[in-house]
C-alpha positions as a Markdown table, in Angstrom:
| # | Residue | x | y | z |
|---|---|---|---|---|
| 1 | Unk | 0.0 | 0.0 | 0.0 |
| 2 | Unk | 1.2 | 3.1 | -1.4 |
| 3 | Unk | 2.6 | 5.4 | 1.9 |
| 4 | Unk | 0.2 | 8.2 | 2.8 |
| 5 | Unk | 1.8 | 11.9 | 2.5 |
| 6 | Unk | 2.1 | 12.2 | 6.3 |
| 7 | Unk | 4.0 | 9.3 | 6.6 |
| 8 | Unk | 6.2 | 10.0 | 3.4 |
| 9 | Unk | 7.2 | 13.3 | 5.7 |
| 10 | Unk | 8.6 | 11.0 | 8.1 |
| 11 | Unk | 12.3 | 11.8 | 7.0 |
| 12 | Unk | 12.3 | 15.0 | 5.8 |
| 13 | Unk | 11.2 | 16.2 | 9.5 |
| 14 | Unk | 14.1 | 14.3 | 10.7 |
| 15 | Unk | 16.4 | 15.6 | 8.9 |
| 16 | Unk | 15.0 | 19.1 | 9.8 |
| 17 | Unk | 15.7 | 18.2 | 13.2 |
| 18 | Unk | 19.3 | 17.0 | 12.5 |
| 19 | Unk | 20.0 | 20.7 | 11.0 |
| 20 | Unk | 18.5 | 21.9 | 14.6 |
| 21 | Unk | 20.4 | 19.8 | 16.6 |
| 22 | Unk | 16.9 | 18.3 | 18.1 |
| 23 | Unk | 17.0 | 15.8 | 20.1 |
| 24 | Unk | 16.1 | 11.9 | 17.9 |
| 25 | Unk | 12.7 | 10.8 | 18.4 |
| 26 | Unk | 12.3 | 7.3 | 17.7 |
| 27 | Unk | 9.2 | 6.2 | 15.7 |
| 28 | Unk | 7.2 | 3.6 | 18.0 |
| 29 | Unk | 7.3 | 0.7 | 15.6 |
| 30 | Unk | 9.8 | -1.5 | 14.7 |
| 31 | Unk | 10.0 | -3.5 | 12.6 |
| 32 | Unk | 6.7 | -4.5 | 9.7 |
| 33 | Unk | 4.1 | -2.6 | 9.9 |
| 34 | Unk | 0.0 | -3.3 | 8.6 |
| 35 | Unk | 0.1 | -2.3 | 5.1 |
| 36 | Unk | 3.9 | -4.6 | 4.7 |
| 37 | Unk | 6.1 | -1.5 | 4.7 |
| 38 | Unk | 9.0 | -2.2 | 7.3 |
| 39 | Unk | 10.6 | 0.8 | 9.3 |
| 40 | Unk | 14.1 | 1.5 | 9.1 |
| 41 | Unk | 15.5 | 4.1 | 11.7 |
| 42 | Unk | 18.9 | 5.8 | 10.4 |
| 43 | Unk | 21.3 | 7.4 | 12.4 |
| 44 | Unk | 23.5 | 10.3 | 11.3 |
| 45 | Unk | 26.6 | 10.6 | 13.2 |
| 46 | Unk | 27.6 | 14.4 | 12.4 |
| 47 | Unk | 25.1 | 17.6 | 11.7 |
| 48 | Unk | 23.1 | 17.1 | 8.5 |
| 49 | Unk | 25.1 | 17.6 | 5.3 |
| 50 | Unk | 25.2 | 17.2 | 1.6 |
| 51 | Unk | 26.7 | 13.3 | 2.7 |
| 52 | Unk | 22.9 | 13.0 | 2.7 |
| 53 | Unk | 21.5 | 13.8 | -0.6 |
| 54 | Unk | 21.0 | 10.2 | -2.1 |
| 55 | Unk | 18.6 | 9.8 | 0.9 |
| 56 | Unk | 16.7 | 12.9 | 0.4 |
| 57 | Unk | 16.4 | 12.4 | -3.4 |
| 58 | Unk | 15.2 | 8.3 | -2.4 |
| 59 | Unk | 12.1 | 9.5 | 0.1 |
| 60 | Unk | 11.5 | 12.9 | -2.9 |
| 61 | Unk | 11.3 | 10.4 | -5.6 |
| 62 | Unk | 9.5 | 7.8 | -3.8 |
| 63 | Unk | 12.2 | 5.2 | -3.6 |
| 64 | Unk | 12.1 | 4.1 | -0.3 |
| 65 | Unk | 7.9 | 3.9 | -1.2 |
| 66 | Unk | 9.1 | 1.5 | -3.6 |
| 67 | Unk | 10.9 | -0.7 | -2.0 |
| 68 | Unk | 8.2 | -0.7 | 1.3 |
| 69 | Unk | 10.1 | 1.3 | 3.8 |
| 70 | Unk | 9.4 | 3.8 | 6.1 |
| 71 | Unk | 12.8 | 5.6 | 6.5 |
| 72 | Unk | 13.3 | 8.3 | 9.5 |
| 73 | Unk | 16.7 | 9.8 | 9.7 |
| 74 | Unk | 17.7 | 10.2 | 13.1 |
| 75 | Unk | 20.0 | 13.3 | 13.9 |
| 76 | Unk | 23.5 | 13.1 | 14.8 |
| 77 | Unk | 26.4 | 15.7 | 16.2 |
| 78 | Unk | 29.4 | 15.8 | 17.9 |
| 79 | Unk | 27.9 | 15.2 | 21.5 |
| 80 | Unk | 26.2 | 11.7 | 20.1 |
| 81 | Unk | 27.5 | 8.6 | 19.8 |
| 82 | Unk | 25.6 | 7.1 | 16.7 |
| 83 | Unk | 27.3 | 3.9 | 17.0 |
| 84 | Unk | 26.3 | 3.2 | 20.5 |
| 85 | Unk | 22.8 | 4.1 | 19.5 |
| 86 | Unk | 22.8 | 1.4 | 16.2 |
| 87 | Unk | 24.6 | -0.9 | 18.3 |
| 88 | Unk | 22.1 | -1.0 | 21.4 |
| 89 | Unk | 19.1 | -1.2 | 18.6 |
| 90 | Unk | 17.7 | 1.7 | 18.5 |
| 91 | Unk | 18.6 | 2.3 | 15.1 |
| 92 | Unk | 18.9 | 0.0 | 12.6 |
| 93 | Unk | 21.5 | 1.9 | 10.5 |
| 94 | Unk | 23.8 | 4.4 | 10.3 |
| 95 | Unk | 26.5 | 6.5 | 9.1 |
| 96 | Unk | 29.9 | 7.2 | 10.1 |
| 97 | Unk | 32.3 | 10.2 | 8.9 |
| 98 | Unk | 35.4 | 7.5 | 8.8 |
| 99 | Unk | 36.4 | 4.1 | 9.0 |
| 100 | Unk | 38.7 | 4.1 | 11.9 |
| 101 | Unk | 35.5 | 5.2 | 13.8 |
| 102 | Unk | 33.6 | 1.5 | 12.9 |
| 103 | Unk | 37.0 | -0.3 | 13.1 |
| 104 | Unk | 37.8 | 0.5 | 16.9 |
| 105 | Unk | 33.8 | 0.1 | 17.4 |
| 106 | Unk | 33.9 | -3.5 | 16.5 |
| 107 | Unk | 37.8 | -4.1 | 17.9 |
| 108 | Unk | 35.8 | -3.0 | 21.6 |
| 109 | Unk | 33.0 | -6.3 | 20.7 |
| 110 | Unk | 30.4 | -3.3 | 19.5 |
| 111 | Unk | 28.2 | -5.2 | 17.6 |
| 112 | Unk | 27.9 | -3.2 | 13.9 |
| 113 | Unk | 29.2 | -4.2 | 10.7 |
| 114 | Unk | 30.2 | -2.0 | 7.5 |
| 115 | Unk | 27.7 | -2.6 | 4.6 |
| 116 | Unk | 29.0 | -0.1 | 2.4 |
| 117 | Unk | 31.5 | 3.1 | 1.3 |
| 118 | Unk | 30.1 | 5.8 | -0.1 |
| 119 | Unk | 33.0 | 8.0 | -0.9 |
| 120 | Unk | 36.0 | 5.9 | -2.7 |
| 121 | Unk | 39.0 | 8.0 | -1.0 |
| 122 | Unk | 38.7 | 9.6 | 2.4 |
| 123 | Unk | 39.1 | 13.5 | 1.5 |
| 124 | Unk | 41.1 | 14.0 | 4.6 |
| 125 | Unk | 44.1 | 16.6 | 3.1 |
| 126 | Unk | 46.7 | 18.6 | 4.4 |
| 127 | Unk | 47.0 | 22.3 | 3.3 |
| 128 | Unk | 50.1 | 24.8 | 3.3 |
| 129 | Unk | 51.1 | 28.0 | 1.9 |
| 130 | Unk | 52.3 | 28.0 | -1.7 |
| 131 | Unk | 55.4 | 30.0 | -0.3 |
| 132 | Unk | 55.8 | 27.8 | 2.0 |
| 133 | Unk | 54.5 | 24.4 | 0.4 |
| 134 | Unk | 54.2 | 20.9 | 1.8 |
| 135 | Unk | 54.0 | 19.0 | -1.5 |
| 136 | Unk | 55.2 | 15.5 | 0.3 |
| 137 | Unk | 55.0 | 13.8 | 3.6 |
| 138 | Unk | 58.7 | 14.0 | 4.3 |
| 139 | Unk | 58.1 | 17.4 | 3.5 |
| 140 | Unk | 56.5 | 17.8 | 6.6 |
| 141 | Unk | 59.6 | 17.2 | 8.4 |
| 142 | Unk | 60.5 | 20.4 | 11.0 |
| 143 | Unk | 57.3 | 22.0 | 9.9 |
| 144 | Unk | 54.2 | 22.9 | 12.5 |
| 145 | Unk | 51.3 | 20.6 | 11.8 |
| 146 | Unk | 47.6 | 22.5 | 12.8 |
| 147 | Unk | 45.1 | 19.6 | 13.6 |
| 148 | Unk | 42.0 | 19.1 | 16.1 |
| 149 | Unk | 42.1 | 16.4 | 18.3 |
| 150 | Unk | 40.5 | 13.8 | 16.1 |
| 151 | Unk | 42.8 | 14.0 | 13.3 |
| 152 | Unk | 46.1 | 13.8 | 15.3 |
| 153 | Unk | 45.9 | 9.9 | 14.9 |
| 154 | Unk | 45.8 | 11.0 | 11.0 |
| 155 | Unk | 49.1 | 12.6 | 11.1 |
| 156 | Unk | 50.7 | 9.6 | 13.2 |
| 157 | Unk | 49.6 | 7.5 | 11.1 |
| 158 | Unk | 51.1 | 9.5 | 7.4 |
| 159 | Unk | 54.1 | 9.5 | 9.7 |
| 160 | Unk | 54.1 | 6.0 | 10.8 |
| 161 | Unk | 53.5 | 4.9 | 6.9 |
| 162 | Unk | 56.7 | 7.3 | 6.0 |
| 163 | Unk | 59.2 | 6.3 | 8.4 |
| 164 | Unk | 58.7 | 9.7 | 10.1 |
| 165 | Unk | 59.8 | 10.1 | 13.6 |
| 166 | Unk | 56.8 | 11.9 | 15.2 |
| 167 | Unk | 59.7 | 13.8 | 16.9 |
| 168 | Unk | 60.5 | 15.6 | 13.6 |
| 169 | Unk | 57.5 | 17.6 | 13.2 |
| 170 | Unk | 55.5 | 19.8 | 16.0 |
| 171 | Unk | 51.7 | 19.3 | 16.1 |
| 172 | Unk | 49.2 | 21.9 | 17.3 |
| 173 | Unk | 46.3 | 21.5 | 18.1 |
| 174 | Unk | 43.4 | 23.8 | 17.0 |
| 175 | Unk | 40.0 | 24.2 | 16.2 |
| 176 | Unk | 38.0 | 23.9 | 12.9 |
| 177 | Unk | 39.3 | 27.1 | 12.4 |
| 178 | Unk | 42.0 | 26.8 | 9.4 |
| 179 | Unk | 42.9 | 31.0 | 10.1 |
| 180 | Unk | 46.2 | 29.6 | 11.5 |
| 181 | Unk | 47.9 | 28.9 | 8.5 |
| 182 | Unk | 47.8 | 32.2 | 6.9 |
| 183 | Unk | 48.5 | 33.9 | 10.5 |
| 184 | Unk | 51.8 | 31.9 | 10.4 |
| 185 | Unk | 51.1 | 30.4 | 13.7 |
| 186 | Unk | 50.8 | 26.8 | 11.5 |
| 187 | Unk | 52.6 | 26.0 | 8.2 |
| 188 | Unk | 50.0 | 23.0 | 7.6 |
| 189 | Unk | 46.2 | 22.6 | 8.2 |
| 190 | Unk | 43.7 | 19.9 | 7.7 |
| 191 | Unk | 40.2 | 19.7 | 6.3 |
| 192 | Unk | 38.0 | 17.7 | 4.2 |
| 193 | Unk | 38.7 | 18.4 | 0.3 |
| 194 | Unk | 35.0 | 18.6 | 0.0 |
| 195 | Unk | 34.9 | 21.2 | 2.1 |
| 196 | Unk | 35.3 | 23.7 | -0.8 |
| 197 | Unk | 33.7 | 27.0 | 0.6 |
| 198 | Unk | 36.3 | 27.2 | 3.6 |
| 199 | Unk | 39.1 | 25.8 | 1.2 |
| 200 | Unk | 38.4 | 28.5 | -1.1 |
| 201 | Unk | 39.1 | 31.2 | 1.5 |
| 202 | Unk | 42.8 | 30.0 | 2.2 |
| 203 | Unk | 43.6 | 31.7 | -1.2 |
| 204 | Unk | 46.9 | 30.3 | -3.3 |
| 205 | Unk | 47.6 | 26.7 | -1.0 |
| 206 | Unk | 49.3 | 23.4 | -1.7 |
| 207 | Unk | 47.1 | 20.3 | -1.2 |
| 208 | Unk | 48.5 | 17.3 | -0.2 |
| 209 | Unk | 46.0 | 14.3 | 0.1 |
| 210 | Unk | 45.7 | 11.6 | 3.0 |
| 211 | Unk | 44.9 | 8.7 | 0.4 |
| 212 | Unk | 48.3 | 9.9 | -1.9 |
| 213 | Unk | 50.5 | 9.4 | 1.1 |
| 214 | Unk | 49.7 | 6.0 | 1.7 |
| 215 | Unk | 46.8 | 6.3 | 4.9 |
| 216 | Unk | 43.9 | 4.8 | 2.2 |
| 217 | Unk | 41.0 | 5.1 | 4.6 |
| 218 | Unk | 37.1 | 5.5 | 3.6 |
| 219 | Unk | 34.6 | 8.1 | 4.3 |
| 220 | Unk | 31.2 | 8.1 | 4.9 |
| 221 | Unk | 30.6 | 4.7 | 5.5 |
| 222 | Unk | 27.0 | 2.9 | 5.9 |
| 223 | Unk | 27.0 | 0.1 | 8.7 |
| 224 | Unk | 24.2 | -1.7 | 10.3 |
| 225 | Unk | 24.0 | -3.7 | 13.8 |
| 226 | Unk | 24.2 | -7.1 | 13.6 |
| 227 | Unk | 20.4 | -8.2 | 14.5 |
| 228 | Unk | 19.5 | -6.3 | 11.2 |
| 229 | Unk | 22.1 | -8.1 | 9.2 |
| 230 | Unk | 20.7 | -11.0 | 10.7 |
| 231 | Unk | 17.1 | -11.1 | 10.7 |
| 232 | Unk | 16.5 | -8.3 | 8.1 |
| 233 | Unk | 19.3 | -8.6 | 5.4 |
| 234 | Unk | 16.5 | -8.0 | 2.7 |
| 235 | Unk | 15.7 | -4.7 | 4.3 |
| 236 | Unk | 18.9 | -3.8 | 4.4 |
| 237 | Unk | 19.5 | -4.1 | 0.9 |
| 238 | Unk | 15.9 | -2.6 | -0.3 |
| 239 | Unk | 17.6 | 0.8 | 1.8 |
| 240 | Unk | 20.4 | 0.2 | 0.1 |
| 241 | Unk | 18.8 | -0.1 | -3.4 |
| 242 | Unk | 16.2 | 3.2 | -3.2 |
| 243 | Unk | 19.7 | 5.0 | -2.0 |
| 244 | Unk | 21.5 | 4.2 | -4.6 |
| 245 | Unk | 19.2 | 5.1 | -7.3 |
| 246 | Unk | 18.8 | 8.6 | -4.9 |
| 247 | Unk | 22.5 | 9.3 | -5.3 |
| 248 | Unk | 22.5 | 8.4 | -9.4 |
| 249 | Unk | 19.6 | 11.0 | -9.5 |
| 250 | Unk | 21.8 | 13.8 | -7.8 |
| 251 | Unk | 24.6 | 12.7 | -10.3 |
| 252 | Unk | 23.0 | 13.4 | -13.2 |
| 253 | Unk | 20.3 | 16.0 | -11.7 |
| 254 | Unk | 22.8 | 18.3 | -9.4 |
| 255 | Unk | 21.4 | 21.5 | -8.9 |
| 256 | Unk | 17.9 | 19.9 | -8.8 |
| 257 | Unk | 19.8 | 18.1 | -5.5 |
| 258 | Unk | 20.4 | 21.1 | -4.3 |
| 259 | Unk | 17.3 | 22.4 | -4.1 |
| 260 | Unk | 16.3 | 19.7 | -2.6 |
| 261 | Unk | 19.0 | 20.3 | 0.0 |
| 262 | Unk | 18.4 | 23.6 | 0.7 |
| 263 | Unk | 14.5 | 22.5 | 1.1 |
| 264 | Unk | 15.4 | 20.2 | 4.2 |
| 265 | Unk | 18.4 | 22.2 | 5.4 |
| 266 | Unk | 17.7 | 25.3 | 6.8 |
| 267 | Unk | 21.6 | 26.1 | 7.4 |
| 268 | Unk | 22.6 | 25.0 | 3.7 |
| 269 | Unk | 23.9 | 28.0 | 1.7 |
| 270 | Unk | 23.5 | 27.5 | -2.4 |
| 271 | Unk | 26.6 | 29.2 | -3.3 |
| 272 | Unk | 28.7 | 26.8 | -0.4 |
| 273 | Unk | 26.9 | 23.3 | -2.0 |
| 274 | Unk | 27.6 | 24.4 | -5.7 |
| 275 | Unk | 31.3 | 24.6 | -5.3 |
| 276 | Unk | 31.0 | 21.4 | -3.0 |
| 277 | Unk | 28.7 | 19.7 | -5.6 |
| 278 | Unk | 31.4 | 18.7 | -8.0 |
| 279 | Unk | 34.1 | 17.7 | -5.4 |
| 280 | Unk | 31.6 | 15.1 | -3.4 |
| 281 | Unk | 30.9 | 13.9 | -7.0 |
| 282 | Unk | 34.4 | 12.9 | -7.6 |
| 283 | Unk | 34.8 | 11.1 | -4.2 |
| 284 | Unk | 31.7 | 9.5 | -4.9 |
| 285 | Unk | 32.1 | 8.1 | -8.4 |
| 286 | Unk | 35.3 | 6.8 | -10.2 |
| 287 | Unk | 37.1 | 4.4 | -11.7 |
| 288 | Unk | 35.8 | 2.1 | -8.9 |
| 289 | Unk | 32.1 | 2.8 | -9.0 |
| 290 | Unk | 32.1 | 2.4 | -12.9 |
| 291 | Unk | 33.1 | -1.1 | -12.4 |
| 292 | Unk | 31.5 | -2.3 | -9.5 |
| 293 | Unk | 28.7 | 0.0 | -8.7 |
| 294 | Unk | 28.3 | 3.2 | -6.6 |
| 295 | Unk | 29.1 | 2.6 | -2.7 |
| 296 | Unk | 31.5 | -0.5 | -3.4 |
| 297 | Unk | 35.1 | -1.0 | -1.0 |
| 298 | Unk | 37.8 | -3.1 | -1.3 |
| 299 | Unk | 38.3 | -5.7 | 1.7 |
| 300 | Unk | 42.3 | -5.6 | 1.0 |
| 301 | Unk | 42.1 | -1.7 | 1.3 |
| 302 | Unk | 40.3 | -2.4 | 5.1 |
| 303 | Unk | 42.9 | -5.2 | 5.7 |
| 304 | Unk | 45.3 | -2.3 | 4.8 |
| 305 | Unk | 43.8 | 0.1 | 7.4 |
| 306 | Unk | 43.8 | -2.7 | 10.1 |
| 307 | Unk | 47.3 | -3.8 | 10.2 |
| 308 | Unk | 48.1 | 0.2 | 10.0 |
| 309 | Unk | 46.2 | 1.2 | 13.1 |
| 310 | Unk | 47.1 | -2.0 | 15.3 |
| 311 | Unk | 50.5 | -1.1 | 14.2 |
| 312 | Unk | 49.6 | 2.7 | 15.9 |
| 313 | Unk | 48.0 | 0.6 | 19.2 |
| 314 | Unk | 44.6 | 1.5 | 18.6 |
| 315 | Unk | 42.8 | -1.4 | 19.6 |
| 316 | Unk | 43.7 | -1.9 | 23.2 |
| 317 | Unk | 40.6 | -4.5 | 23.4 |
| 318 | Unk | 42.4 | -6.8 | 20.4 |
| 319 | Unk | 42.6 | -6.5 | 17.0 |
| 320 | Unk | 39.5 | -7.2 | 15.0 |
| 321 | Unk | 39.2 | -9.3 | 12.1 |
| 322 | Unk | 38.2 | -7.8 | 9.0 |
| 323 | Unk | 35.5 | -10.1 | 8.7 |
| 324 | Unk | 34.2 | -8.9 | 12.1 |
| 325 | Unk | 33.8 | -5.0 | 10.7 |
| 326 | Unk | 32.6 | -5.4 | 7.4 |
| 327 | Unk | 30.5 | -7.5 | 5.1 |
| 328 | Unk | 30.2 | -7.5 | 1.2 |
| 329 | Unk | 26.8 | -9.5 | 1.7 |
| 330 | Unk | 24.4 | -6.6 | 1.0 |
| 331 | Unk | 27.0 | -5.1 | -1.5 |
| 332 | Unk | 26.7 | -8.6 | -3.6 |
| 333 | Unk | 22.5 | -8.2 | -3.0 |
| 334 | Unk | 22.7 | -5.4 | -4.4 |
| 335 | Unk | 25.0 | -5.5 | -7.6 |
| 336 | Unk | 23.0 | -5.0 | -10.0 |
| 337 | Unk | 20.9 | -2.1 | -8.5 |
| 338 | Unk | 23.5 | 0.1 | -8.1 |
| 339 | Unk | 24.3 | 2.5 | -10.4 |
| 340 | Unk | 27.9 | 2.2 | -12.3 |
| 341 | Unk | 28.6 | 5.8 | -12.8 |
| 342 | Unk | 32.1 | 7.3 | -12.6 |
């Protein structure tokens, strides 16, 4: 039974509360409901962003409809845990900014599992002066490295994959803030290449990219907890169908996307998600995705980040397995559903 307009609004007033920082509301059923549509509760863990659009464009265009799901996004920040929340059930789904953050997850026995990557490269990059450039990693060396606390396990670990001392270089800590650099009190920032706005206000800078210095680590990855794997593994891949038909509508249909954006986002800005648009698109689609379908990974590339942060000592409960933290399962369901764009 087709879903009735309230309930279709089910998402897009949870992602309106995301952009608010409201507190999540769960929906009170779990599970299948009367007219066979089953509910799936997603968890954001960071403030509603562009990382979304697939999503929106699925409950716009009636994908999730579809494919029988009720979908309500549940909102995330940087005071939430989103993984606890999948993990104790009460959300099926969810989304983390990085890997690391699923792999120490599951090396502490949380029970979630990766289902998918949506962006191919992690856009984590370091940023200098161009009179003053940091073209390499060993370039690095004696230089002042500006990072918040979350990414100084980023810099140990471009180090660590160069044969750096950590000794060699100086890291500061600071905000989001990347004004350090061109005060001089840094010679090198960090930030997400996708974050093109704030990029775009350092002026004439050198880029040099996570990924290119050997730290291959994904972004934006989907995971589940493992009673939905389980009992629901054909809802899991019905999401991730509608999804990906959402994200090869905003690939071919981009400022229609970002309409829809600015619709459910109250705090996007057009002019900051056009110059955004075609950088996410990149991550998002490449040589990878034309191959083997939008949202693909490669288990030897998590292998790759496993051995690299055990070798750091990041998994003081044990090392996981790699077949503990992801699963290709829904990926394989879902082959020929998603779109091969690049």
């Amino acid at each position: 039974m087709p879903l009735t307009l309230e309930r279709r609004s089910v998402l897009k007033a949870g992602l309106v509360a995301a952009a608010g920082l409201a507190a999540p509301t769960l929906i009170a059923t779990r599970g299948r409901t009367q007219d066979a549509t089953e509910t799936v509760n997603f968890q954001l863990s960071f403030l509603l962003n562009n990382n979304q659009l697939g999503q929106m464009m699925a409950e716009k265009l009636g994908y999730f409809e579809e494919e029988r799901l009720l979908v309500t996004t549940l909102p995330g920040g940087p005071s939430m845990d989103g993984i606890a929340i999948v993990a104790a059930g009460q959300a099926d789904m969810g989304i983390v900014s990085s890997s690391p953050n699923l792999m120490t997850a599951v090396s502490q026995k949380i029970p979630v599992k990766a289902v998918l990557s949506q962006l191919q490269e992690h856009p984590y990059t370091f940023y200098s002066r161009a009179e003053n450039p940091v073209k390499t990693p060993q370039e690095m060396v004696g230089k002042k490295i500006g990072v918040n606390q979350t990414g100084r396990i980023l810099v140990s670990a471009l180090l660590k994959v160069n044969d750096i001392p950590e000794d060699q270089v100086e890291i500061v800590t600071i905000g989001a803030d990347m004004t350090p650099l061109m005060t001089g009190q840094v010679d090198v920032v960090t930030n997400w290449a996708t974050q093109a706005t704030a990029i775009s206000k350092l002026g004439d800078v050198e880029s040099l990219r996570l990924w290119d210095s050997g730290v291959q680590l994904y972004a934006s990855v989907n995971y589940a907890n493992l009673d939905m794997l389980e009992r629901r593994p054909e809802t899991v891949a019905r999401f991730v169908r509608a999804v990906a038909r959402g994200w090869a509508y905003v690939y071919e249909n981009r400022d229609a996307a970002i309409e829809t954006y600015l619709e459910m986002n109250s705090r996007g800005v057009r002019e900051d998600e056009l110059l955004a648009m075609p950088l996410l698109m990149d991550y998002m689609f490449d040589a990878r995705t034309r191959e083997h379908g939008w949202g693909t990974f490669d288990p030897e590339v998590w292998q790759s980040q496993i051995d690299l942060y055990d070798s750091l000592g990041q998994f003081i409960a044990g090392t996981p397995a790699l077949d503990d933290i992801i699963t290709t399962s829904v990926l394989d369901a879902t082959a020929d559903a998603r779109p091969k764009l690049g």
